[in-house]
C-alpha positions in Angstrom: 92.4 89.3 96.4 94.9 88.4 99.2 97.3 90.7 100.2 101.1 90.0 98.9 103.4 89.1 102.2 106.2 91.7 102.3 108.9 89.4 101.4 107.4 88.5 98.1 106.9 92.5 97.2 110.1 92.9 98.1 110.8 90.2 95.7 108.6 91.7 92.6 110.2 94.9 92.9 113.8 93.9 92.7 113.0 92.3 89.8 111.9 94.7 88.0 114.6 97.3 89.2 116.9 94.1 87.7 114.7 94.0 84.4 112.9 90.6 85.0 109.4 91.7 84.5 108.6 87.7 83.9 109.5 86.7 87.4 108.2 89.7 88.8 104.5 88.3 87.1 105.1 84.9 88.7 106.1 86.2 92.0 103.0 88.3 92.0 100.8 85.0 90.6 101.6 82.5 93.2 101.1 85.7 95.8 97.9 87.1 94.6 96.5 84.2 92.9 96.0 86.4 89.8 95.7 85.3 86.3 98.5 85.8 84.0 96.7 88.7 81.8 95.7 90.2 85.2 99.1 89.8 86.8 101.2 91.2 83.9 98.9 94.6 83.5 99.5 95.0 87.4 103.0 94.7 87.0 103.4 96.9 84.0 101.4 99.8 86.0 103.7 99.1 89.0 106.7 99.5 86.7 105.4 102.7 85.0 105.0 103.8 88.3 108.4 102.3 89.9 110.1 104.1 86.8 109.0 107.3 87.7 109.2 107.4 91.3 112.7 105.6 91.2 114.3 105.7 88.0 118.2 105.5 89.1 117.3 102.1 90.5 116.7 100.7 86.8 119.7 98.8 85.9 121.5 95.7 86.2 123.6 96.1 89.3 120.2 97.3 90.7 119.5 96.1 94.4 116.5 97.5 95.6 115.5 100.4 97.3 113.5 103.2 97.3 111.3 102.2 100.2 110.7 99.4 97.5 108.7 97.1 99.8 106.2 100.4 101.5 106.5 101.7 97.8 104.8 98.5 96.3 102.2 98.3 98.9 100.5 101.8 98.4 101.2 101.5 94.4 99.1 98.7 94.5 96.7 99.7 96.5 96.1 102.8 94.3 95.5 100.2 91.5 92.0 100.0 89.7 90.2 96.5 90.6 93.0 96.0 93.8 91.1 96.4 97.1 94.1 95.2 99.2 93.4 95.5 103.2 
């Protein structure tokens, strides 16, 4: 699997800070080349785990943050099945 350029994590992250899980699975698609069953399980994991790291940012003024794009990288690295380099 190809690692996600930091634009596009930063990307998949406001949008599910914003509530927009869909995009946020077809950013990560066209980044990772991941199916769509694959794609959505990673992006509900990274939610779970962007919900309890940075729960204030959920909302619908939400604009980031949180370290959002060196957050995303090491959740998903610590993803089962995502060997990212």
């Amino acid at each position: 699997m190809t690692e996600i350029p930091e634009e596009n994590a930063a990307a998949i992250t406001k949008a599910l800070f914003a509530g927009r899980k869909i995009e946020a699975i077809k950013i990560y698609r066209d980044s990772a080349g991941a199916g769509l069953k694959e794609a959505k399980e990673a992006m509900d994991r990274l939610e779970a785990e962007l919900h309890e790291e940075c729960p204030e940012k959920f909302s619908a003024s939400a604009k980031g943050g949180c370290g959002a794009v060196l957050l995303f990288g090491g959740m998903l690295a610590a993803l089962a099945g995502w060997g990212m380099a």
